[in-house]
MIKOL-254604 format. One record per residue: residue in one letter; x, y, z of N, C-alpha, C, O, CB in turn. Coordinates in nm, 3 decimals, padded with zeros to 5 digits. Glycine has a CB too. Layout:
<nodes>
node voro->A | n.px->X | n.py->Y | n.pz->Z | ca.px->X | ca.py->Y | ca.pz->Z | c.px->X | c.py->Y | c.pz->Z | o.px->X | o.py->Y | o.pz->Z | cb.px->X | cb.py->Y | cb.pz->Z
...
</nodes>
This chain:
<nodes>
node voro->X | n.px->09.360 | n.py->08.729 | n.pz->07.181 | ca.px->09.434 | ca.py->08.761 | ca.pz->07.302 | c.px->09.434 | c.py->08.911 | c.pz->07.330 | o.px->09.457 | o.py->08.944 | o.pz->07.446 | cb.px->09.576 | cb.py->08.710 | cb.pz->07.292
node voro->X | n.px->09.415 | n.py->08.991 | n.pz->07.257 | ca.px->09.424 | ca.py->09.154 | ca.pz->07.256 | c.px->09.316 | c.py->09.176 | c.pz->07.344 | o.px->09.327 | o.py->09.249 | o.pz->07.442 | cb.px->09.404 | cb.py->09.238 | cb.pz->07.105
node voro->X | n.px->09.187 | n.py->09.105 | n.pz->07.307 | ca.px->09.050 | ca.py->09.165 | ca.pz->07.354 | c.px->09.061 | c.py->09.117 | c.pz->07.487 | o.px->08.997 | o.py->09.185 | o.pz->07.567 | cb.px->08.906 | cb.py->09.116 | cb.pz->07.274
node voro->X | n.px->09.131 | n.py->09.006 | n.pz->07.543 | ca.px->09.136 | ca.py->08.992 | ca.pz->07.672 | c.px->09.248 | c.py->09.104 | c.pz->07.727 | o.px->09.215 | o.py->09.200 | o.pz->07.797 | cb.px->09.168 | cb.py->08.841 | cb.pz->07.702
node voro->X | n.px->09.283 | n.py->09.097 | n.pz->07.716 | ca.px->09.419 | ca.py->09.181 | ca.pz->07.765 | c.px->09.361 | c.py->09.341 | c.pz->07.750 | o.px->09.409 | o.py->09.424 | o.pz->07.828 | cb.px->09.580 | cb.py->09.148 | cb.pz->07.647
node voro->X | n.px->09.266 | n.py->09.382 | n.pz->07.657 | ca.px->09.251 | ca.py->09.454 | ca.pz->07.680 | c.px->09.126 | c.py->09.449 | c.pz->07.819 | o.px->09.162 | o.py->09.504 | o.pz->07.924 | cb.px->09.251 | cb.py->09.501 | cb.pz->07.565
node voro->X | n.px->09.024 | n.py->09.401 | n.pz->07.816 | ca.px->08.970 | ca.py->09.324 | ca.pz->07.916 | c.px->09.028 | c.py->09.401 | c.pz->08.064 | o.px->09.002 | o.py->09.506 | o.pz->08.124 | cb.px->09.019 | cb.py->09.158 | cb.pz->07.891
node voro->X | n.px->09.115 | n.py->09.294 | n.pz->08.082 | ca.px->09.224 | ca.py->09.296 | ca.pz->08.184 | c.px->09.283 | c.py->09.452 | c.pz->08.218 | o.px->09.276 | o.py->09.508 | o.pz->08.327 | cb.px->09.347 | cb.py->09.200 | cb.pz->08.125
node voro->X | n.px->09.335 | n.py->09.499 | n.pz->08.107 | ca.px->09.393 | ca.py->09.671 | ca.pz->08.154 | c.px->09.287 | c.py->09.731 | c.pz->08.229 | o.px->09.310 | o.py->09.782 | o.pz->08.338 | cb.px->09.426 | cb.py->09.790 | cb.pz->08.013
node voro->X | n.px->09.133 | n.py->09.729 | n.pz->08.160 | ca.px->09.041 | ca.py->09.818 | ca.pz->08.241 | c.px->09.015 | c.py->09.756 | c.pz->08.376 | o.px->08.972 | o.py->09.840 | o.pz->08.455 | cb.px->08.903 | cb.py->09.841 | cb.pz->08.167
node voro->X | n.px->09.028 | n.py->09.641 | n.pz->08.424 | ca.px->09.013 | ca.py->09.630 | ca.pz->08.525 | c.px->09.117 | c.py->09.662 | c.pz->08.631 | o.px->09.102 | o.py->09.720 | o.pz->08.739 | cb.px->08.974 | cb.py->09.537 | cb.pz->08.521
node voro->X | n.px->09.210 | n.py->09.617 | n.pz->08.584 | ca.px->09.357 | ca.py->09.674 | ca.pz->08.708 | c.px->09.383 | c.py->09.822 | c.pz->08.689 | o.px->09.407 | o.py->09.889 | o.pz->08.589 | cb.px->09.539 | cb.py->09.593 | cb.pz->08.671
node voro->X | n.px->09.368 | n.py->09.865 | n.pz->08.873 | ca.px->09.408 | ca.py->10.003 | ca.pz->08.899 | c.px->09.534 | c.py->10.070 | c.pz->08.865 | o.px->09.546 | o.py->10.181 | o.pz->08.814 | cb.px->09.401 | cb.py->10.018 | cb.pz->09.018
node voro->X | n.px->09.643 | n.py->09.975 | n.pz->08.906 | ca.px->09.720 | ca.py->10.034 | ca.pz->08.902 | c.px->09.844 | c.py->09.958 | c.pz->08.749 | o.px->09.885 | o.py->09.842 | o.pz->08.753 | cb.px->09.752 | cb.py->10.043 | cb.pz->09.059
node voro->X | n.px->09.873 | n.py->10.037 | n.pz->08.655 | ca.px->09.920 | ca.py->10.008 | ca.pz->08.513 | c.px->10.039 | c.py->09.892 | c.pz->08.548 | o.px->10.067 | o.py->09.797 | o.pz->08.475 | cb.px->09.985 | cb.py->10.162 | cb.pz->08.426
node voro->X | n.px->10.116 | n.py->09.932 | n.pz->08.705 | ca.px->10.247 | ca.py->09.853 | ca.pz->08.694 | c.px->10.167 | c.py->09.726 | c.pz->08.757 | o.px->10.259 | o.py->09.652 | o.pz->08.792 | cb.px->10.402 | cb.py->09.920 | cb.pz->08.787
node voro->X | n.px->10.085 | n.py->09.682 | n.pz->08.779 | ca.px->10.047 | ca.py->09.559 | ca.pz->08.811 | c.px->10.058 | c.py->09.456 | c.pz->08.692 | o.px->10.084 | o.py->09.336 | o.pz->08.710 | cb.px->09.915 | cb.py->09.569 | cb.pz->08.863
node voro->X | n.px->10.033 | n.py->09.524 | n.pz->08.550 | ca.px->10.020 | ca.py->09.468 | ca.pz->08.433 | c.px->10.145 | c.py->09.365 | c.pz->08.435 | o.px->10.147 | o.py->09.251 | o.pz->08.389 | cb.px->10.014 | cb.py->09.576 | cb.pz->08.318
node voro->X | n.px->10.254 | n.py->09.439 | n.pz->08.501 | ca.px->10.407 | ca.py->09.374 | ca.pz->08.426 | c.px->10.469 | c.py->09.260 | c.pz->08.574 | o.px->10.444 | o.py->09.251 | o.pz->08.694 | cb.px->10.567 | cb.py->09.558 | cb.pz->08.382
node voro->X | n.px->10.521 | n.py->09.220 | n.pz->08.517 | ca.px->10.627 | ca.py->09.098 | ca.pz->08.616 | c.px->10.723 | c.py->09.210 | c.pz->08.653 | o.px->10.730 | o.py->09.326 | o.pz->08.611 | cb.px->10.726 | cb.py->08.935 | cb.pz->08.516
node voro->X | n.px->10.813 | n.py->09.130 | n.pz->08.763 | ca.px->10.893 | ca.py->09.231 | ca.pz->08.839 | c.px->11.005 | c.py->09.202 | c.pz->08.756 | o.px->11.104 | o.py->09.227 | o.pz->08.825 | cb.px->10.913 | cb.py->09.215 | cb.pz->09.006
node voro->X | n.px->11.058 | n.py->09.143 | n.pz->08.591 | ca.px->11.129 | ca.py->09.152 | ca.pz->08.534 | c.px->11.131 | c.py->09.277 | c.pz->08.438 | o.px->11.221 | o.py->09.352 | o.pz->08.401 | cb.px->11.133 | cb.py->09.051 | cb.pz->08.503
node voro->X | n.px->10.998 | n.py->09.270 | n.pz->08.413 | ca.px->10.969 | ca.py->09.393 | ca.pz->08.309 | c.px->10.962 | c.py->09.511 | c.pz->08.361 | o.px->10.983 | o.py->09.608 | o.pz->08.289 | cb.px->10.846 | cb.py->09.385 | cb.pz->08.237
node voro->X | n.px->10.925 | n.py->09.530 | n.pz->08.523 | ca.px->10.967 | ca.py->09.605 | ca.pz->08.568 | c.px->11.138 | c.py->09.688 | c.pz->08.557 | o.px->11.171 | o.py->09.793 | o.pz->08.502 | cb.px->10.926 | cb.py->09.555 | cb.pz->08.654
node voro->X | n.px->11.214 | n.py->09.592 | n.pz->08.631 | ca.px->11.338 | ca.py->09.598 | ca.pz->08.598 | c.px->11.379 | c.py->09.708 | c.pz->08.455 | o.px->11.428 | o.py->09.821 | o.pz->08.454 | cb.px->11.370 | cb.py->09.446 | cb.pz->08.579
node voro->X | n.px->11.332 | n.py->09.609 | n.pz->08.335 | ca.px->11.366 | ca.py->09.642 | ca.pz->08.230 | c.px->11.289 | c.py->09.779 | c.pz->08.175 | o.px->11.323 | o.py->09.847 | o.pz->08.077 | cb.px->11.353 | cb.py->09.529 | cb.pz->08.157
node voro->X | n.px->11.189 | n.py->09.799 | n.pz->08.253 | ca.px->11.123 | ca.py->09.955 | ca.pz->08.227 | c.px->11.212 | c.py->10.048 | c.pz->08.285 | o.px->11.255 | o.py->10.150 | o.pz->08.231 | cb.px->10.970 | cb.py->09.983 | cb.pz->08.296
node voro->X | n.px->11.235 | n.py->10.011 | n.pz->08.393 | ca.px->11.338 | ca.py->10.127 | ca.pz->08.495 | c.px->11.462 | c.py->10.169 | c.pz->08.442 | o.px->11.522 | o.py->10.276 | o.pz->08.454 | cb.px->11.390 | cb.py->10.064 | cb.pz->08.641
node voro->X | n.px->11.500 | n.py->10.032 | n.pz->08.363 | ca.px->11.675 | ca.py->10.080 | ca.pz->08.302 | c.px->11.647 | c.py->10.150 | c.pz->08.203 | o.px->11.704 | o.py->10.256 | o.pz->08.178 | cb.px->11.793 | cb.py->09.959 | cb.pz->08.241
node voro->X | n.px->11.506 | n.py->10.070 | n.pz->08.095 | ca.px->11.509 | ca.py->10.176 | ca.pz->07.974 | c.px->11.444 | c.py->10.352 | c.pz->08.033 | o.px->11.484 | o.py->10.453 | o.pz->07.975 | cb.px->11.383 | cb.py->10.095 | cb.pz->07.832
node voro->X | n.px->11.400 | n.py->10.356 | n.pz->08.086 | ca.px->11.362 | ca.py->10.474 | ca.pz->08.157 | c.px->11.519 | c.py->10.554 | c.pz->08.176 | o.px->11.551 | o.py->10.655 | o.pz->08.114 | cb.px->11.276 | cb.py->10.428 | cb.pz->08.312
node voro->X | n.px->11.606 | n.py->10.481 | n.pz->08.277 | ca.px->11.736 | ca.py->10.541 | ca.pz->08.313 | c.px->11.798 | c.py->10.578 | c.pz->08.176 | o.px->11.895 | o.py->10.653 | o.pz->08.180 | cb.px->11.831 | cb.py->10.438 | cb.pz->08.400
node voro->X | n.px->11.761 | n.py->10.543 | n.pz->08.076 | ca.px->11.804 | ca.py->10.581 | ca.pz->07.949 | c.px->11.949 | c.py->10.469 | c.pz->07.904 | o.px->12.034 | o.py->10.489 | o.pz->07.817 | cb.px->11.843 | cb.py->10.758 | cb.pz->07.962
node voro->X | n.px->11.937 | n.py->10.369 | n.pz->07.986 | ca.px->12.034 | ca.py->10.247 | ca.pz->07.946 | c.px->11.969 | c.py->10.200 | c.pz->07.793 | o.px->11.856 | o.py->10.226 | o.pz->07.751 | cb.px->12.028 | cb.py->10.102 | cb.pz->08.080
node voro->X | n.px->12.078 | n.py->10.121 | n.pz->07.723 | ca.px->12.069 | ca.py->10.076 | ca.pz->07.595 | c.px->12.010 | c.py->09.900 | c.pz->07.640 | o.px->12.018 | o.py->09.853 | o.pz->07.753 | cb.px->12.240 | cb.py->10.099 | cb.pz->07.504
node voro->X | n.px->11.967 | n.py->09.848 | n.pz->07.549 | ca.px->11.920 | ca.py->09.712 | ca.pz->07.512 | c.px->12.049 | c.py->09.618 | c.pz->07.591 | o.px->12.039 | o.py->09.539 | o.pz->07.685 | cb.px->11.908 | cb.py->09.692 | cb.pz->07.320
node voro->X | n.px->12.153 | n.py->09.655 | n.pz->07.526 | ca.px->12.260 | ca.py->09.591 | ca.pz->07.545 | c.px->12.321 | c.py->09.598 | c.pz->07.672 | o.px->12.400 | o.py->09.516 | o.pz->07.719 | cb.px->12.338 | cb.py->09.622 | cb.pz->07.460
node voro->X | n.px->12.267 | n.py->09.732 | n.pz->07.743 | ca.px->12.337 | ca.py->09.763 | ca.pz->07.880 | c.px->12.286 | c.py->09.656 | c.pz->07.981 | o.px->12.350 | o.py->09.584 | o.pz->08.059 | cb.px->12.300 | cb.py->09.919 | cb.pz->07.937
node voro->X | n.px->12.121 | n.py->09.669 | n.pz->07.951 | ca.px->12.039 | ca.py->09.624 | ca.pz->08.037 | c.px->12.114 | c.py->09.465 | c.pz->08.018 | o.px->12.182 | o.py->09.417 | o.pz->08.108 | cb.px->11.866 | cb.py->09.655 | cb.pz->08.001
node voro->X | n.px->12.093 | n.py->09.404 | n.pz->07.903 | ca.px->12.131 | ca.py->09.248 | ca.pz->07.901 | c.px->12.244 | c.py->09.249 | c.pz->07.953 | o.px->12.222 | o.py->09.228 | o.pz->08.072 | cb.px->12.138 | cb.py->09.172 | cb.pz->07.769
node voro->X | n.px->12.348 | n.py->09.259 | n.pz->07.940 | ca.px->12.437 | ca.py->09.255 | ca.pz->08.053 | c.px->12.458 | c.py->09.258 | c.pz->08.174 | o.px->12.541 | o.py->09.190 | o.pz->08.236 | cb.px->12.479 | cb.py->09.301 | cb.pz->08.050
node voro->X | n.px->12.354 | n.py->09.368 | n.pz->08.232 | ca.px->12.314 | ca.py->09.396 | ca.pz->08.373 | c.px->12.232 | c.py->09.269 | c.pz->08.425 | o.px->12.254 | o.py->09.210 | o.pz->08.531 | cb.px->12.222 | cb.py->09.537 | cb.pz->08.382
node voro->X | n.px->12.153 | n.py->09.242 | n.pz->08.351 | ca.px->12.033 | ca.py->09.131 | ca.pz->08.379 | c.px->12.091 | c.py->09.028 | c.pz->08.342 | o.px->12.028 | o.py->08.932 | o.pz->08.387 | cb.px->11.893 | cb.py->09.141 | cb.pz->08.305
node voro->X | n.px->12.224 | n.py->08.978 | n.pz->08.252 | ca.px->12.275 | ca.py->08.841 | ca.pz->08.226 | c.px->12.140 | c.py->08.783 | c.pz->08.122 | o.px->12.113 | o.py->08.663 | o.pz->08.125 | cb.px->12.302 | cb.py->08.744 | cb.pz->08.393
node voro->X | n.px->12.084 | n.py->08.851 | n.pz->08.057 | ca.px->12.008 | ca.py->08.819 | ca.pz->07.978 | c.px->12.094 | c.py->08.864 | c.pz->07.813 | o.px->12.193 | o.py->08.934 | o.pz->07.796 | cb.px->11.868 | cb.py->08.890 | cb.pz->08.026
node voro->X | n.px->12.003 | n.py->08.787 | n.pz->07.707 | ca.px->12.013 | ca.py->08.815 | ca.pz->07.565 | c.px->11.929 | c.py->08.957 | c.pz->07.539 | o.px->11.819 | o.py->08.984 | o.pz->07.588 | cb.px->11.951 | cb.py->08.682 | cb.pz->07.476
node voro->X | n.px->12.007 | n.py->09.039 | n.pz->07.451 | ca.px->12.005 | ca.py->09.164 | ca.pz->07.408 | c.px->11.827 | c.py->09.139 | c.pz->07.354 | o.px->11.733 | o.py->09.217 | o.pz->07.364 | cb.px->12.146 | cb.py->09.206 | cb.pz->07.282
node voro->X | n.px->11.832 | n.py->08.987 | n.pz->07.293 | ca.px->11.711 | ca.py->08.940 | ca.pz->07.210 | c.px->11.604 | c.py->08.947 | c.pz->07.313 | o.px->11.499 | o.py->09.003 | o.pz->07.278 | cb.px->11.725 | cb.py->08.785 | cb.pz->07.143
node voro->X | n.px->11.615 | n.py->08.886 | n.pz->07.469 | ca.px->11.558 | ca.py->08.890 | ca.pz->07.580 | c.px->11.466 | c.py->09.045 | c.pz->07.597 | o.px->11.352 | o.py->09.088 | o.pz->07.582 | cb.px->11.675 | cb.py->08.864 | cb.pz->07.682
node voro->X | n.px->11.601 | n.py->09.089 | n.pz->07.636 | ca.px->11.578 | ca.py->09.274 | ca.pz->07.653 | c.px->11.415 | c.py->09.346 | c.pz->07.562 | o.px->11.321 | o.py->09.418 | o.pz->07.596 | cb.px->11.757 | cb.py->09.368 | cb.pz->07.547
node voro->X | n.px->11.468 | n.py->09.255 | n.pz->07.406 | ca.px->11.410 | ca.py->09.365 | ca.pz->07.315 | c.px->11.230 | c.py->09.288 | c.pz->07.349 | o.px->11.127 | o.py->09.355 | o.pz->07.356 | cb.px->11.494 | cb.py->09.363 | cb.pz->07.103
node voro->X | n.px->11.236 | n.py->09.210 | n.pz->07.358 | ca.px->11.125 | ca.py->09.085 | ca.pz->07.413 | c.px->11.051 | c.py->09.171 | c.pz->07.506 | o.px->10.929 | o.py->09.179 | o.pz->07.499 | cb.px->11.196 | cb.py->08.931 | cb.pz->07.503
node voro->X | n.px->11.108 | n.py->09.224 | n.pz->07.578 | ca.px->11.038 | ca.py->09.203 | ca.pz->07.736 | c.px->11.026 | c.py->09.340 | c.pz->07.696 | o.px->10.921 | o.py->09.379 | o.pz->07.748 | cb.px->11.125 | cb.py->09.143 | cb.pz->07.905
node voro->X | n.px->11.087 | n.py->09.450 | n.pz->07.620 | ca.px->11.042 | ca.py->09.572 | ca.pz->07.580 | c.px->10.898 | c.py->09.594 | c.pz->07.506 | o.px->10.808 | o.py->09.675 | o.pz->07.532 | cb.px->11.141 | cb.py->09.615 | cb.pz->07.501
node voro->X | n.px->10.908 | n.py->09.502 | n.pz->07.415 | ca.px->10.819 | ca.py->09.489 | ca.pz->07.337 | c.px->10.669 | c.py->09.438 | c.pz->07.439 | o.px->10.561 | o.py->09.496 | o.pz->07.448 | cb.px->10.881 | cb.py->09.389 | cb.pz->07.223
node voro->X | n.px->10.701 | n.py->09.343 | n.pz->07.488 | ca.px->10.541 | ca.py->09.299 | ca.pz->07.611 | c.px->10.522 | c.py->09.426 | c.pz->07.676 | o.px->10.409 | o.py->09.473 | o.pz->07.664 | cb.px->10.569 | cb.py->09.158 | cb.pz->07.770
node voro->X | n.px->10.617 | n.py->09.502 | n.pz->07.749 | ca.px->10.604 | ca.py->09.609 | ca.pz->07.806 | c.px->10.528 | c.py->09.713 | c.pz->07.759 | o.px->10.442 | o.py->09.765 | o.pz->07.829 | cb.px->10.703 | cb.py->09.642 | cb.pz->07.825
node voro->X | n.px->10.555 | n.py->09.756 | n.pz->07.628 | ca.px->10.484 | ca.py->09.831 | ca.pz->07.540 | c.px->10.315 | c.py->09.740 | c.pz->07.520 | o.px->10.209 | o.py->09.801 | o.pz->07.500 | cb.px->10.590 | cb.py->09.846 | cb.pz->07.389
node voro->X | n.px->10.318 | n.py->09.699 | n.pz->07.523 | ca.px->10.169 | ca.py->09.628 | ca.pz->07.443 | c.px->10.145 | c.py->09.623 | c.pz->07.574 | o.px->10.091 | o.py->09.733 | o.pz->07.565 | cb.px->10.153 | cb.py->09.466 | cb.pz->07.331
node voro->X | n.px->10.135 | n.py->09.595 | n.pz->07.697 | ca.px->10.091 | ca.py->09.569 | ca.pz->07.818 | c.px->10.012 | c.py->09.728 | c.pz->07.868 | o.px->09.905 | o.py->09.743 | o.pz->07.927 | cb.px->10.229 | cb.py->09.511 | cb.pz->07.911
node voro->X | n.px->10.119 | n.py->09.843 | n.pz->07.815 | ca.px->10.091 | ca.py->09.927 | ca.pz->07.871 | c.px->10.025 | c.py->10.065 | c.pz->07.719 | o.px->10.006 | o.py->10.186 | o.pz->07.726 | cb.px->10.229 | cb.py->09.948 | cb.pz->07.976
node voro->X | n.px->10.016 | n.py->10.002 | n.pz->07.644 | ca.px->09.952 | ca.py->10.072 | ca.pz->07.559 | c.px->10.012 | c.py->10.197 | c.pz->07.465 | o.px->09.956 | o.py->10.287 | o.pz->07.402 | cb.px->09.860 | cb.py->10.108 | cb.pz->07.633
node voro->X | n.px->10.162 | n.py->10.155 | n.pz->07.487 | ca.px->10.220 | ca.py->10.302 | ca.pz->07.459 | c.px->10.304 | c.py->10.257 | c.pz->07.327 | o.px->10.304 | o.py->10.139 | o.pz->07.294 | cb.px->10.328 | cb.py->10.379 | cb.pz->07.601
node voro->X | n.px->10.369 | n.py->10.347 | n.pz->07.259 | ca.px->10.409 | ca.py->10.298 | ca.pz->07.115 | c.px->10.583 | c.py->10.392 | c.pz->07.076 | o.px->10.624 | o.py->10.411 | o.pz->06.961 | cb.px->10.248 | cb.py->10.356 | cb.pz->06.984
node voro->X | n.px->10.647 | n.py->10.431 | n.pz->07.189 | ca.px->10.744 | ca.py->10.441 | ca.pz->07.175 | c.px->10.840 | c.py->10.453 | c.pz->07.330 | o.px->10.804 | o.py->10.432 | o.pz->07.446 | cb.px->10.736 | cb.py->10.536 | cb.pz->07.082
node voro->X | n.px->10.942 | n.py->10.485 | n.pz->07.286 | ca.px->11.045 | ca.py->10.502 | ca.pz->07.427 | c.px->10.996 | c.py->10.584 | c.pz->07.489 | o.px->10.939 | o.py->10.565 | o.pz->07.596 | cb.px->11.191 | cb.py->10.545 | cb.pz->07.420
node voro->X | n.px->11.011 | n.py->10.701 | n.pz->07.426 | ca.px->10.955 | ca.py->10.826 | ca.pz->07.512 | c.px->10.803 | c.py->10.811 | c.pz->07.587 | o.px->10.798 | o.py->10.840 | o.pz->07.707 | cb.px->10.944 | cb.py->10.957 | cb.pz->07.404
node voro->X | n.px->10.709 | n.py->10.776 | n.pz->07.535 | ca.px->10.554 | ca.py->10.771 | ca.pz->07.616 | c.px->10.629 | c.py->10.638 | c.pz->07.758 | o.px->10.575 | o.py->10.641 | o.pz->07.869 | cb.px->10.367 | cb.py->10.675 | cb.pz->07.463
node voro->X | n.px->10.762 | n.py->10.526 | n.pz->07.733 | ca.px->10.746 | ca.py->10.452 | ca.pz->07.822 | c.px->10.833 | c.py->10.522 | c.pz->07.937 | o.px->10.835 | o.py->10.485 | o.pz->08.054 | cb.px->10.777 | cb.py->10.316 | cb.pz->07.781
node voro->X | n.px->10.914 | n.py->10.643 | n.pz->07.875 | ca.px->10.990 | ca.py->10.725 | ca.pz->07.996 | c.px->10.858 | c.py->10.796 | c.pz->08.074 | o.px->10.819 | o.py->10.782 | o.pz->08.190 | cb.px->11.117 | cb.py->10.860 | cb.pz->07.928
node voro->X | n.px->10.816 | n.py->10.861 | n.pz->07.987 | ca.px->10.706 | ca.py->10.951 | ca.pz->08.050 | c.px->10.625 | c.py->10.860 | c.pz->08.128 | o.px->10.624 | o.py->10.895 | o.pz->08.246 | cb.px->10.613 | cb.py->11.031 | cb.pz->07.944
node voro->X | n.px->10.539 | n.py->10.728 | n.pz->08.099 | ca.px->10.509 | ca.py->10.658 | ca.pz->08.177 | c.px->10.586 | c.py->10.584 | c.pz->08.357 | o.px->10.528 | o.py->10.551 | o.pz->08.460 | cb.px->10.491 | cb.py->10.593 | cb.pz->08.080
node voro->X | n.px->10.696 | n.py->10.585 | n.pz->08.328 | ca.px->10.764 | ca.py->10.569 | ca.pz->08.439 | c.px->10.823 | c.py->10.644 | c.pz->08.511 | o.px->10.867 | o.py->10.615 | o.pz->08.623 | cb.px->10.825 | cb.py->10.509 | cb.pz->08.427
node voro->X | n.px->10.833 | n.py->10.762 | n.pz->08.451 | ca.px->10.863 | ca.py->10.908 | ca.pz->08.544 | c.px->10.721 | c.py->10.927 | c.pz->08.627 | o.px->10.713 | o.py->10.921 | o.pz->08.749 | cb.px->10.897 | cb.py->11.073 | cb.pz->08.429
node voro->X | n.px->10.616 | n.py->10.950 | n.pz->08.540 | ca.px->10.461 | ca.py->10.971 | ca.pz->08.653 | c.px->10.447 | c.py->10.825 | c.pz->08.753 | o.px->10.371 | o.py->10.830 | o.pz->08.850 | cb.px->10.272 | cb.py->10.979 | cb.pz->08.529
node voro->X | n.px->10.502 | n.py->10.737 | n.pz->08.733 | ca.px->10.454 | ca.py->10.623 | ca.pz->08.816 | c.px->10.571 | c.py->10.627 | c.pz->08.908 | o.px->10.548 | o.py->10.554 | o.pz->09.004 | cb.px->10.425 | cb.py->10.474 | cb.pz->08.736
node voro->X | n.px->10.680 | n.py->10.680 | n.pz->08.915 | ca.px->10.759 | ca.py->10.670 | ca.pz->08.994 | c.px->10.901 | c.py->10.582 | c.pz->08.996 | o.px->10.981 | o.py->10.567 | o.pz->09.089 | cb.px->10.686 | cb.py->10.648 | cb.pz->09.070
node voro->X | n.px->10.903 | n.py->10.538 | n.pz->08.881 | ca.px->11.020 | ca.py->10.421 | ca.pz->08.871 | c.px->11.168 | c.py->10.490 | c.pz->08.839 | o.px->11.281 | o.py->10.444 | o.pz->08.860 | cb.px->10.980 | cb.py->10.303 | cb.pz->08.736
node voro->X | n.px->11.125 | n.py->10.623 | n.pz->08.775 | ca.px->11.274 | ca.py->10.682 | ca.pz->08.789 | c.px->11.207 | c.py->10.851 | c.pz->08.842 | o.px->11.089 | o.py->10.879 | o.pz->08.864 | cb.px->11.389 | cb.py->10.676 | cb.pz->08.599
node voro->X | n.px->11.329 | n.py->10.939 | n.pz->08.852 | ca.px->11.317 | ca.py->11.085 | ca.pz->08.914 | c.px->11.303 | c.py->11.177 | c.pz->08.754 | o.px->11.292 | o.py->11.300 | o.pz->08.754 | cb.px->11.487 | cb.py->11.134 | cb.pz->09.030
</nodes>
């Protein structure tokens, strides 16, 4: 599944196409610098949910901590 997916990244232009408009969501709060727990609450989701959809987020977009996914969503525009 990696080699497709990786596959897949080189072809899509733009990185936020990779994600659902949930993981979106959940990029923007962790970006806003909200906690796991904030977001599940906000979203009525499990904290377990949160850490889930963090984790796809990361592997979707190639990056390997919080900070590369702030920096990633500050250049793309999802927070200021």
């Amino acid at each position: 599944s990696e080699v497709v997916l990786s596959d897949y990244r080189r072809q899509v232009r733009d990185p936020l196409d990779l994600l659902t408009s949930r993981e979106r969501e959940v990029l923007q709060m962790l970006a806003e610098g909200k906690t796991n727990k904030e977001i599940a609450t906000a979203l009525q989701l499990s904290v377990y949910t949160v850490d889930a959809h963090r984790g796809r987020i990361m592997e979707k977009l190639n990056v390997h901590s919080i900070g590369e996914l702030v920096r990633f969503a500050v250049r793309h525009g999802l927070v200021e």
